[in-house]
C-alpha positions as CSV (number, residue, x, y, z in Angstrom):
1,X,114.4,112.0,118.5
2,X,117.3,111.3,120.6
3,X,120.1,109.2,119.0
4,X,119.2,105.8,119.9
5,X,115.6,106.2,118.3
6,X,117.4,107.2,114.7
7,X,119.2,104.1,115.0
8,X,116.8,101.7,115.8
9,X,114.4,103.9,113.4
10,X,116.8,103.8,110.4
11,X,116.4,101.5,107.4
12,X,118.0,101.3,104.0
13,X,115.5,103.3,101.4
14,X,115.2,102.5,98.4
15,X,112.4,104.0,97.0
16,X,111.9,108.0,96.9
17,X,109.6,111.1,96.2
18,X,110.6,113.7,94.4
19,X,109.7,116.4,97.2
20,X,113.3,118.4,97.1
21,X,115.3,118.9,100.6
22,X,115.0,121.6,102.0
23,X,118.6,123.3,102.5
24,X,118.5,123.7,106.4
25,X,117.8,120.0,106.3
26,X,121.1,119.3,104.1
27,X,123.1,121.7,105.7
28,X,122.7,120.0,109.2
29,X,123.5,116.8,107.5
30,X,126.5,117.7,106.1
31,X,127.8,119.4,109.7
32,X,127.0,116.0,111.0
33,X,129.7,115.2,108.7
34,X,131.7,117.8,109.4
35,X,131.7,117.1,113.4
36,X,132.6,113.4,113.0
37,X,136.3,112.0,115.0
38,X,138.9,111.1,112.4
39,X,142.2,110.0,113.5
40,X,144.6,112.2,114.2
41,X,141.7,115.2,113.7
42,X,143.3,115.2,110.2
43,X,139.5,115.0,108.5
44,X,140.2,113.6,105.3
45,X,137.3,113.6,103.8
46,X,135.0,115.7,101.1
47,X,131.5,115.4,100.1
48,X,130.2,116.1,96.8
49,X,126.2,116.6,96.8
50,X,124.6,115.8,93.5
51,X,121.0,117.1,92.8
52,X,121.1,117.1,88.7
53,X,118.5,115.0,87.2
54,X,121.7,113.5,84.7
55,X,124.1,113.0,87.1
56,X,121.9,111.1,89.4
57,X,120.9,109.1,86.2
58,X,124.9,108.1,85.1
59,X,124.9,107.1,89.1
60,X,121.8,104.8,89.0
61,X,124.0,102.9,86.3
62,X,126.0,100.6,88.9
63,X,124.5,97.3,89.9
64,X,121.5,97.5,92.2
65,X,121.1,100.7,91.9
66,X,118.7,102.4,89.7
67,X,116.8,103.8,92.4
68,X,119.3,106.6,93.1
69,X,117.7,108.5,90.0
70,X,114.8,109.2,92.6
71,X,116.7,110.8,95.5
72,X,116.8,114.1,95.5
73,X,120.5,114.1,96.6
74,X,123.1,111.7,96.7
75,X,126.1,112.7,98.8
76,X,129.5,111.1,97.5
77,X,131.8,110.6,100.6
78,X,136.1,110.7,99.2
79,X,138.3,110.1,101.7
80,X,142.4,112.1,100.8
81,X,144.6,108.8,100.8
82,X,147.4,111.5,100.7
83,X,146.1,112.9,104.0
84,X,145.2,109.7,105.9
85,X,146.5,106.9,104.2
86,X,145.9,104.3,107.1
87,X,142.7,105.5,108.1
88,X,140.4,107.6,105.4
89,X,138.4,105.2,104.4
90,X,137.3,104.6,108.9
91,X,136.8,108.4,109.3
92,X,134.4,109.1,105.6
93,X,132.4,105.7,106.9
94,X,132.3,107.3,110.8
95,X,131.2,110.7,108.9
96,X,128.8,109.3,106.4
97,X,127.4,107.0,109.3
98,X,126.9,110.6,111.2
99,X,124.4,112.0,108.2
100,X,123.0,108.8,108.2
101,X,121.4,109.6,111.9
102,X,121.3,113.2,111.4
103,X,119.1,112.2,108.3
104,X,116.6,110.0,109.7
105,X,116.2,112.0,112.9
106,X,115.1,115.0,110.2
107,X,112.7,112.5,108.7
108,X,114.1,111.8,105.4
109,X,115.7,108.1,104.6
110,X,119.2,107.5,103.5
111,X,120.4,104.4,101.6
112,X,124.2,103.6,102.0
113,X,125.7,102.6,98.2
114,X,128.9,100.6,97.8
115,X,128.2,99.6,94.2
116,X,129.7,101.8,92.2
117,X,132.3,102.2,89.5
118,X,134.9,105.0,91.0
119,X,136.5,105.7,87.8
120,X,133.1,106.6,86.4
121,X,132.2,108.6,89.2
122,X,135.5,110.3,89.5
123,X,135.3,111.4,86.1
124,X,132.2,112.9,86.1
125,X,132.5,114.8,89.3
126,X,136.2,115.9,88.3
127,X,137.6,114.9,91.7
128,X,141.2,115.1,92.1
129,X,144.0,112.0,92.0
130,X,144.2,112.5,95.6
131,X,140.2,111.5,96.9
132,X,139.5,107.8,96.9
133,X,135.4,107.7,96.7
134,X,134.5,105.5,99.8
135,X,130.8,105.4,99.6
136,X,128.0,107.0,97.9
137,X,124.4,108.2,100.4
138,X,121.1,108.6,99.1
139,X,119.1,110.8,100.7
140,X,115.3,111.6,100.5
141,X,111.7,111.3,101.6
142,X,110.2,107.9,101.6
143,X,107.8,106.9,98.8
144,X,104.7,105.9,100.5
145,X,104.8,102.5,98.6
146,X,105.7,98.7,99.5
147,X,109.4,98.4,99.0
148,X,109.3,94.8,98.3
149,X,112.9,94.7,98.2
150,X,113.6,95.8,101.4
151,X,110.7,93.4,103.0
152,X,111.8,90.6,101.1
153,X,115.8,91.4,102.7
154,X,115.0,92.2,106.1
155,X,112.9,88.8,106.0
156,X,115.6,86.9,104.6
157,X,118.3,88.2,106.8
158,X,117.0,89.1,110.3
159,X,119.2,91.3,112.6
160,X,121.6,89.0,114.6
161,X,121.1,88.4,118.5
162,X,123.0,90.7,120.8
163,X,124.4,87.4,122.2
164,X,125.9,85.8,118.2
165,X,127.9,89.2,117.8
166,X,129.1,90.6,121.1
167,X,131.5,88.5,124.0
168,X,133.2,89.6,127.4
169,X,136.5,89.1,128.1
170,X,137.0,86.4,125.7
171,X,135.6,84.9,122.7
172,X,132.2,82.9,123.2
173,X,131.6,84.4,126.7
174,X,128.4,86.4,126.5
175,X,127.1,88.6,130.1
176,X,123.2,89.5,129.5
Protein backbone atom coordinates (compact mmCIF):
# COMPACT_ATOMS: atom_id res chain seq x y z
CA UNK A 1 0.00 0.00 0.00
CA UNK A 2 1.85 2.96 -1.00
CA UNK A 3 1.20 6.18 1.16
CA UNK A 4 -1.57 7.76 -0.53
CA UNK A 5 -3.78 4.50 -0.38
CA UNK A 6 -3.31 4.61 3.74
CA UNK A 7 -4.62 7.96 3.64
CA UNK A 8 -7.43 7.83 1.55
CA UNK A 9 -7.96 4.19 3.28
CA UNK A 10 -7.80 5.53 6.88
CA UNK A 11 -10.86 6.15 9.12
CA UNK A 12 -11.33 6.77 12.75
CA UNK A 13 -12.10 3.17 14.55
CA UNK A 14 -14.02 2.87 17.06
CA UNK A 15 -14.92 -0.42 17.52
CA UNK A 16 -12.24 -3.30 18.15
CA UNK A 17 -11.35 -7.18 18.46
CA UNK A 18 -9.54 -8.41 20.86
CA UNK A 19 -6.99 -10.26 18.47
CA UNK A 20 -3.57 -8.87 20.18
CA UNK A 21 -0.83 -7.04 17.84
CA UNK A 22 1.54 -8.73 16.92
CA UNK A 23 4.97 -7.02 18.13
CA UNK A 24 6.67 -6.55 14.55
CA UNK A 25 3.48 -4.80 13.73
CA UNK A 26 3.92 -2.30 16.84
CA UNK A 27 7.41 -2.00 16.56
CA UNK A 28 7.23 -0.53 12.93
CA UNK A 29 4.62 1.75 14.26
CA UNK A 30 6.46 3.13 16.82
CA UNK A 31 9.73 3.66 14.26
CA UNK A 32 7.22 5.47 12.18
CA UNK A 33 7.23 7.64 15.17
CA UNK A 34 10.59 7.64 15.69
CA UNK A 35 11.50 8.81 11.99
CA UNK A 36 9.03 11.73 11.98
CA UNK A 37 10.74 15.78 11.36
CA UNK A 38 10.54 17.75 14.49
CA UNK A 39 11.93 21.14 14.56
CA UNK A 40 15.14 21.69 15.12
CA UNK A 41 15.65 17.49 15.07
CA UNK A 42 15.21 18.14 18.86
CA UNK A 43 12.43 15.05 19.02
CA UNK A 44 10.57 15.85 21.86
CA UNK A 45 8.45 13.44 22.20
CA UNK A 46 7.79 9.88 24.21
CA UNK A 47 5.25 7.19 23.75
CA UNK A 48 3.82 5.21 26.41
CA UNK A 49 2.02 1.92 24.97
CA UNK A 50 -0.58 0.61 27.26
CA UNK A 51 -1.90 -3.06 26.82
CA UNK A 52 -3.31 -3.76 30.59
CA UNK A 53 -6.80 -4.65 30.64
CA UNK A 54 -7.13 -1.77 33.82
CA UNK A 55 -5.35 0.82 32.40
CA UNK A 56 -7.13 0.79 29.16
CA UNK A 57 -10.35 0.72 31.37
CA UNK A 58 -9.26 4.13 33.73
CA UNK A 59 -8.63 5.58 29.87
CA UNK A 60 -12.06 4.67 28.47
CA UNK A 61 -13.34 7.00 31.43
CA UNK A 62 -12.94 10.44 29.40
CA UNK A 63 -15.95 11.63 27.38
CA UNK A 64 -16.54 9.64 24.14
CA UNK A 65 -14.49 7.25 24.84
CA UNK A 66 -15.35 3.98 26.24
CA UNK A 67 -14.36 2.19 23.38
CA UNK A 68 -10.62 2.42 24.05
CA UNK A 69 -11.18 -0.63 26.61
CA UNK A 70 -11.29 -2.69 23.35
CA UNK A 71 -8.04 -1.80 21.63
CA UNK A 72 -5.46 -3.81 22.20
CA UNK A 73 -3.09 -0.82 22.65
CA UNK A 74 -3.38 2.72 23.10
CA UNK A 75 -0.26 4.69 22.48
CA UNK A 76 -0.02 7.95 24.57
CA UNK A 77 1.97 10.62 22.60
CA UNK A 78 3.92 13.48 25.49
CA UNK A 79 5.60 16.00 23.89
CA UNK A 80 8.95 17.65 26.52
CA UNK A 81 7.70 21.35 26.79
CA UNK A 82 11.26 21.73 28.37
CA UNK A 83 12.78 20.55 25.17
CA UNK A 84 10.61 22.22 22.52
CA UNK A 85 8.58 24.71 24.07
CA UNK A 86 7.31 26.42 20.75
CA UNK A 87 6.80 23.43 18.88
CA UNK A 88 6.22 19.85 20.91
CA UNK A 89 2.93 19.69 20.62
CA UNK A 90 3.51 20.03 15.97
CA UNK A 91 6.20 17.42 16.14
CA UNK A 92 4.14 14.44 18.69
CA UNK A 93 0.91 15.29 16.17
CA UNK A 94 3.50 14.95 12.92
CA UNK A 95 4.74 11.68 14.74
CA UNK A 96 1.40 10.24 15.95
CA UNK A 97 0.06 11.19 12.34
CA UNK A 98 3.17 8.91 11.07
CA UNK A 99 1.72 5.63 13.13
CA UNK A 100 -1.43 6.54 12.04
CA UNK A 101 -0.37 5.47 8.25
CA UNK A 102 2.07 3.11 9.22
CA UNK A 103 -0.98 1.53 11.13
CA UNK A 104 -3.51 1.32 8.53
CA UNK A 105 -1.06 0.33 5.82
CA UNK A 106 -0.39 -2.94 8.33
CA UNK A 107 -4.08 -3.38 8.40
CA UNK A 108 -5.06 -2.51 11.87
CA UNK A 109 -7.29 0.88 12.54
CA UNK A 110 -6.25 3.64 14.73
CA UNK A 111 -8.53 6.21 16.34
CA UNK A 112 -6.95 9.64 17.26
CA UNK A 113 -8.24 10.73 21.10
CA UNK A 114 -8.18 14.25 22.28
CA UNK A 115 -10.63 13.69 25.18
CA UNK A 116 -8.87 13.01 27.98
CA UNK A 117 -8.10 14.21 31.47
CA UNK A 118 -4.01 14.67 31.55
CA UNK A 119 -3.75 14.86 35.21
CA UNK A 120 -5.45 11.47 35.34
CA UNK A 121 -3.49 10.05 32.78
CA UNK A 122 -0.26 11.55 33.99
CA UNK A 123 -0.69 10.05 37.22
CA UNK A 124 -1.29 6.74 36.31
CA UNK A 125 1.43 6.33 33.87
CA UNK A 126 3.90 8.22 36.30
CA UNK A 127 5.18 10.54 33.58
CA UNK A 128 7.40 13.20 34.54
CA UNK A 129 6.61 17.30 35.19
CA UNK A 130 8.39 17.73 32.04
CA UNK A 131 5.94 15.60 29.24
CA UNK A 132 2.71 17.50 28.36
CA UNK A 133 0.31 14.40 26.97
CA UNK A 134 -0.65 15.75 23.44
CA UNK A 135 -2.81 12.96 22.17
CA UNK A 136 -3.83 9.56 22.95
CA UNK A 137 -3.97 6.51 19.56
CA UNK A 138 -5.96 3.56 19.65
CA UNK A 139 -4.75 1.00 17.77
CA UNK A 140 -6.34 -2.48 16.74
CA UNK A 141 -8.07 -4.71 14.32
CA UNK A 142 -11.54 -3.65 13.22
CA UNK A 143 -14.57 -5.38 14.70
CA UNK A 144 -16.45 -6.80 11.80
CA UNK A 145 -19.68 -4.86 12.95
CA UNK A 146 -21.70 -1.58 11.81
CA UNK A 147 -20.01 1.28 13.62
CA UNK A 148 -23.08 3.35 13.59
CA UNK A 149 -21.27 6.04 15.05
CA UNK A 150 -18.84 6.51 12.56
CA UNK A 151 -21.68 6.19 9.56
CA UNK A 152 -23.84 8.40 11.31
CA UNK A 153 -20.51 11.23 11.41
CA UNK A 154 -19.09 10.71 8.16
CA UNK A 155 -22.85 11.25 6.88
CA UNK A 156 -23.33 14.26 8.80
CA UNK A 157 -20.01 15.85 8.13
CA UNK A 158 -18.78 15.00 4.55
CA UNK A 159 -15.10 15.63 3.68
CA UNK A 160 -14.84 19.28 2.31
CA UNK A 161 -14.06 20.00 -1.49
CA UNK A 162 -10.49 20.44 -2.57
CA UNK A 163 -11.72 23.79 -3.90
CA UNK A 164 -13.53 25.19 0.04
CA UNK A 165 -9.96 24.48 1.75
CA UNK A 166 -7.13 25.14 -0.58
CA UNK A 167 -6.29 28.78 -2.65
CA UNK A 168 -3.34 29.94 -4.92
CA UNK A 169 -1.62 32.85 -4.46
CA UNK A 170 -4.33 34.52 -2.55
CA UNK A 171 -7.28 33.91 -0.57
CA UNK A 172 -10.46 32.66 -2.67
CA UNK A 173 -8.40 31.93 -5.83
CA UNK A 174 -8.69 28.21 -6.52
CA UNK A 175 -6.47 26.57 -9.82
CA UNK A 176 -8.10 22.90 -10.56
Amino acid sequence: MDVFEAVQKRHSIRAYDSTPIPDEKLKKILEAARLAPSAGNVQPWHFIVVTDVEKRKKLAQARFANFISQAPAVIVGCGDQRASPDWYFVDVSIAMQNMVLTATSEGLGTCWIGSFDEDQVREMLRIPEKFRVVALLTVGYPRKRLDLLGKILHFIRRRKRLKKIVSFEEYGSFKF
